[in-house]
C-alpha beads as a LAMMPS data file, in Angstrom:
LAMMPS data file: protein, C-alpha beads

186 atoms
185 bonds

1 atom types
1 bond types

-500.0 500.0 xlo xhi
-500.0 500.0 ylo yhi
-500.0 500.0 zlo zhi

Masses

1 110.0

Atoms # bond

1 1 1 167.063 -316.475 159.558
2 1 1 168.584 -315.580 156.545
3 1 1 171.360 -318.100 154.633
4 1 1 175.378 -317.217 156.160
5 1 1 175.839 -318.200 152.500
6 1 1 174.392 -316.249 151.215
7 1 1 176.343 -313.298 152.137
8 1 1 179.724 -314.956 151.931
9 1 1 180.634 -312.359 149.615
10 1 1 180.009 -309.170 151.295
11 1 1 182.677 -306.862 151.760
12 1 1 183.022 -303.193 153.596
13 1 1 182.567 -299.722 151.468
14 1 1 185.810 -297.965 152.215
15 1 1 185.565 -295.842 154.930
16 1 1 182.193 -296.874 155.944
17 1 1 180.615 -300.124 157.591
18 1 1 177.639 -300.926 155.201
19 1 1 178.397 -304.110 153.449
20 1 1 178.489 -304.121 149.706
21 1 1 178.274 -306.707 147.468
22 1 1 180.813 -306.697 144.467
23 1 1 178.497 -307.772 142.320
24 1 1 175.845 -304.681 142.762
25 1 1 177.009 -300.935 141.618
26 1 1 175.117 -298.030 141.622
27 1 1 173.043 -297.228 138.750
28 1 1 172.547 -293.929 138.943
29 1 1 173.814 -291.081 137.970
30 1 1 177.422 -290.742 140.461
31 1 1 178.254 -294.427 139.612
32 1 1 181.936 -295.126 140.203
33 1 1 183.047 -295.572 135.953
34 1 1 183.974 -299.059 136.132
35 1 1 180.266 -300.184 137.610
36 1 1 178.283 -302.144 135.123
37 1 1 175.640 -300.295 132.710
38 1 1 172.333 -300.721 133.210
39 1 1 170.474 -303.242 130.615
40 1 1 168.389 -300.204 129.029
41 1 1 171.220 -298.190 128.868
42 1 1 173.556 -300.494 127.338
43 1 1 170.878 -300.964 124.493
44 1 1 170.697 -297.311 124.048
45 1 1 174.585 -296.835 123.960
46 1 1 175.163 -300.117 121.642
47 1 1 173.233 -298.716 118.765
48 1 1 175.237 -295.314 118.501
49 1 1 178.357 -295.428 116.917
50 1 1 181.186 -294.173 119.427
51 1 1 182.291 -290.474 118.839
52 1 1 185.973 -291.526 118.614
53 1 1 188.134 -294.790 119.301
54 1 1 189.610 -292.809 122.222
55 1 1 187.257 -293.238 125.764
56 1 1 188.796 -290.055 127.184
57 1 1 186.596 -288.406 124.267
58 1 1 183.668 -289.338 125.508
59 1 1 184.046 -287.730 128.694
60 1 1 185.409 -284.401 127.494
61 1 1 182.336 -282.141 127.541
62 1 1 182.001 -279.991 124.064
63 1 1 179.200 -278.748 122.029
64 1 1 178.852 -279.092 118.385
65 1 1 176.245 -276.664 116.492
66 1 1 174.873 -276.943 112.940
67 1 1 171.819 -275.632 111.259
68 1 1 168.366 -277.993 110.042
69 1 1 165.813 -276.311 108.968
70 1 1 165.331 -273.310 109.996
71 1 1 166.740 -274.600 114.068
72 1 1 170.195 -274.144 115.407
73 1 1 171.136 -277.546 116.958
74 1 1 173.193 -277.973 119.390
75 1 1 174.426 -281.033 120.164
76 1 1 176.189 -281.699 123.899
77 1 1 179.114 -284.733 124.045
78 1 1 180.432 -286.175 126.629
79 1 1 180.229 -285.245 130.385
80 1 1 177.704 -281.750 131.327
81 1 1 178.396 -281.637 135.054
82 1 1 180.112 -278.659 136.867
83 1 1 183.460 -279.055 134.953
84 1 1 181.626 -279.410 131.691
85 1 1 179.115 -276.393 131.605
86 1 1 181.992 -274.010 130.933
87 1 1 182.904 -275.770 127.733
88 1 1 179.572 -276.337 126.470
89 1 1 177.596 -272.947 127.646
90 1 1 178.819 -270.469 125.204
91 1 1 177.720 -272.273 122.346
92 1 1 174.261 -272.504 123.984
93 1 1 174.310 -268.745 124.947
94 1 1 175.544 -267.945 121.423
95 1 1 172.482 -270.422 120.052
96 1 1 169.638 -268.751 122.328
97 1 1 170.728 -265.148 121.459
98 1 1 169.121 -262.931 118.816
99 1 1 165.413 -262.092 118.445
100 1 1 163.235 -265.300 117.983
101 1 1 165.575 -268.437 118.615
102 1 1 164.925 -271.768 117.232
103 1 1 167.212 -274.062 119.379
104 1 1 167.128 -277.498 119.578
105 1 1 169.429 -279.374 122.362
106 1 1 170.218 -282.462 121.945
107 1 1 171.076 -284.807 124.539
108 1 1 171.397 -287.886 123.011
109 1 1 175.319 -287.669 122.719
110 1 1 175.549 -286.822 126.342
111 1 1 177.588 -289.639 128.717
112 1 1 176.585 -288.160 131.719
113 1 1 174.742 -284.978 133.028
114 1 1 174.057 -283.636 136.178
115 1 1 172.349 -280.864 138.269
116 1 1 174.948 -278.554 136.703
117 1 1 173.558 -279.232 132.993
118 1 1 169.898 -279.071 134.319
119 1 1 171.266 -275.429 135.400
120 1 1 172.336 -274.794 132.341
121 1 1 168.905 -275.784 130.138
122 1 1 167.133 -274.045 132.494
123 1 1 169.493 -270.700 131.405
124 1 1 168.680 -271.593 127.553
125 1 1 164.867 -271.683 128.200
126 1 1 164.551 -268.766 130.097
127 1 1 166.881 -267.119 128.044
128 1 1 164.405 -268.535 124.304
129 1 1 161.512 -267.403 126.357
130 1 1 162.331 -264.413 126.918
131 1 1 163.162 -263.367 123.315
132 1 1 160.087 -264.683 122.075
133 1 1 161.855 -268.136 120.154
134 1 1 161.598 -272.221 120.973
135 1 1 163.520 -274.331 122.711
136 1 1 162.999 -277.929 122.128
137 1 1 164.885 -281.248 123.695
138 1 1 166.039 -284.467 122.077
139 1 1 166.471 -286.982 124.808
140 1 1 166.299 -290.828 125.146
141 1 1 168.088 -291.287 127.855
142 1 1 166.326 -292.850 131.057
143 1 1 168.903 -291.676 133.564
144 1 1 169.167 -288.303 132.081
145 1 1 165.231 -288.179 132.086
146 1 1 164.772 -288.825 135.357
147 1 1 167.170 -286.381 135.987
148 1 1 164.685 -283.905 134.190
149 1 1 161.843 -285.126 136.063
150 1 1 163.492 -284.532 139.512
151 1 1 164.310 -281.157 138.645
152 1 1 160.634 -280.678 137.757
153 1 1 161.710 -279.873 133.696
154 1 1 160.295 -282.673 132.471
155 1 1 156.759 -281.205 131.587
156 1 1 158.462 -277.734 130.401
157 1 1 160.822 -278.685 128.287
158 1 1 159.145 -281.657 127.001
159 1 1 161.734 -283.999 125.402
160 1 1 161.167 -285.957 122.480
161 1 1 163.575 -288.990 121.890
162 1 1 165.139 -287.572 117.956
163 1 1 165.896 -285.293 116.117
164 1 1 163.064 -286.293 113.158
165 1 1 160.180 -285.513 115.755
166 1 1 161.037 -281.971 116.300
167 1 1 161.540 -281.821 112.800
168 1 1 157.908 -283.475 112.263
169 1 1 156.092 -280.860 114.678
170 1 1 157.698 -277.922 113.118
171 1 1 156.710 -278.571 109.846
172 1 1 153.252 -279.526 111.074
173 1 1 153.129 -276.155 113.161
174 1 1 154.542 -274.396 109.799
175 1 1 152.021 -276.187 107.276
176 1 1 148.690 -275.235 110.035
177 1 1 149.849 -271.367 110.035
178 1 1 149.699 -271.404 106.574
179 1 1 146.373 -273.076 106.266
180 1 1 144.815 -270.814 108.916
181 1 1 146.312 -267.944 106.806
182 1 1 144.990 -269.261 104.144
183 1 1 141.340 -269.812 105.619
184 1 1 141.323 -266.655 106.989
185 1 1 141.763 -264.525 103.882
186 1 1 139.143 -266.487 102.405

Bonds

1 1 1 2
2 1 2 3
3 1 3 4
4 1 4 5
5 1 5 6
6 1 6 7
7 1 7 8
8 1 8 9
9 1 9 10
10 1 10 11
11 1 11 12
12 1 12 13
13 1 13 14
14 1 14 15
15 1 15 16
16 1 16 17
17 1 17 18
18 1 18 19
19 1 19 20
20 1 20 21
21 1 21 22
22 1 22 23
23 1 23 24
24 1 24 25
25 1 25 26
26 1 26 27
27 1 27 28
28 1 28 29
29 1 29 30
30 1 30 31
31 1 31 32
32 1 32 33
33 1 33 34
34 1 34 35
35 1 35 36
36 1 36 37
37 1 37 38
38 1 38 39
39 1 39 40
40 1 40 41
41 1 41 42
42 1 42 43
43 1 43 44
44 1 44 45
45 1 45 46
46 1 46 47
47 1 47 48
48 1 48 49
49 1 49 50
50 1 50 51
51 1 51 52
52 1 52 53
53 1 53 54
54 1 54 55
55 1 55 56
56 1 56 57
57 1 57 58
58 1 58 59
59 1 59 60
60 1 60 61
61 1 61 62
62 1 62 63
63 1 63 64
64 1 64 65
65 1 65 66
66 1 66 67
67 1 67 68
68 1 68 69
69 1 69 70
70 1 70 71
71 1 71 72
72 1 72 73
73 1 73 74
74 1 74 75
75 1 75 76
76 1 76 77
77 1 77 78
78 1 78 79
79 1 79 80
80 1 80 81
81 1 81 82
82 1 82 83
83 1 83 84
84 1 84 85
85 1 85 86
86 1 86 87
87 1 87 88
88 1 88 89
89 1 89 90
90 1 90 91
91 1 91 92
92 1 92 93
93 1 93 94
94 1 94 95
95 1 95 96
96 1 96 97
97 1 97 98
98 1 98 99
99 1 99 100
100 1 100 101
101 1 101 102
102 1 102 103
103 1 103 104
104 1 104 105
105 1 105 106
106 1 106 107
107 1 107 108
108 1 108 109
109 1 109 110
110 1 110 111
111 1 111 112
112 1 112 113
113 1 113 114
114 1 114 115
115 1 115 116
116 1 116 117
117 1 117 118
118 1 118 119
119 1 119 120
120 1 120 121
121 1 121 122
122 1 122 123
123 1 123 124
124 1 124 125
125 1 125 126
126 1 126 127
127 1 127 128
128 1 128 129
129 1 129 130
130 1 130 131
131 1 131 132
132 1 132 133
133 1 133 134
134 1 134 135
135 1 135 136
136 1 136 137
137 1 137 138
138 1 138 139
139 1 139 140
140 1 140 141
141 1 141 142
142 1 142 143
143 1 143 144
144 1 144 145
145 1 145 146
146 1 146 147
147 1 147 148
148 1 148 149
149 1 149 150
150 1 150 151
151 1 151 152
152 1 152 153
153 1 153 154
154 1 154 155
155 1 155 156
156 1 156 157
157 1 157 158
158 1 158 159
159 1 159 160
160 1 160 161
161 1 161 162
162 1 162 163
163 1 163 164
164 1 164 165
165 1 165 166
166 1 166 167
167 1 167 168
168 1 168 169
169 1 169 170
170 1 170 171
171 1 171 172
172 1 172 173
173 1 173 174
174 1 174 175
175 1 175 176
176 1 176 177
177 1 177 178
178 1 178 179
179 1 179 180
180 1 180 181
181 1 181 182
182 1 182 183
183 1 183 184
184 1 184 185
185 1 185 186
């Protein structure tokens, strides 16, 4: 029989029946804002350096685009859920337009993202694909991963966790063209 004691502390969900400890929040993506962050998480979001001193910043959803080598990155702060993509989807549609885009996303900056975002990098690959260009994915975040992997874009997309890997593969790509040109007019 389990210890009374031990569950001296349980209190009702609002609304609802099922006892909740106060102690235990959710810790996935939908968590109420003041529940705790997960250990790997907190690790993650210790080592970046806070957009602004303002928390309401970090929530606004907005994209930021610059050029690196010869890939439009754009960067996506803040929260990509159904309010969100509006703000942030032109500047991907404006990125993954034109013959032969290079895009990069980057996730990294994201607070939270949903089904809604998934939507949207789903919209930037098919839209890359179809014009013959690359879209690649800077991720390290587990929630936002598994996220990925649910929506079965894990494997097509295939993140990488910064920005200096995608840079890495291009120029490896780049420098094996040129030797195979090379080779072949030999």
């Amino acid at each position: 029989m389990p210890d009374p004691a031990r569950f001296r502390d349980l209190t009702k969900v609002r609304g609802g029946s099922v006892p909740f400890r106060g102690d235990i929040a959710m810790t996935q993506q939908g968590a109420p804002r003041d529940a705790p962050v997960p250990p790997d998480r907190g690790a993650q979001n210790a080592a970046r350096e806070p957009a602004s001193e303002d928390p309401a910043d970090d929530v606004v959803a907005r994209a930021r685009t610059h050029r690196v080598g010869g890939y439009t990155v754009v960067e996506l702060h803040g929260e990509i859920d159904i309010a969100g993509v509006g703000s942030v989807g032109p500047a991907l549609d404006a990125a993954t337009a034109g013959d032969r885009p290079a895009v990069i996303v980057d996730l990294r900056p994201t607070a939270f993202f949903d089904c809604s975002g998934l939507g949207l990098l789903c919209r930037a690959h098919r839209r890359v694909r179809e014009r013959g260009g690359r879209l690649r994915l800077v991720c390290d975040d587990a929630l936002i991963l598994r996220t990925l992997r649910a929506g079965r874009m894990l494997d097509v997309l295939g993140p990488v966790a910064t920005l200096d890997e995608v840079l890495s593969e291009a120029l490896g790509e780049v420098l094996g063209d040129e030797e195979g040109q090379v080779s072949g007019g030999a």
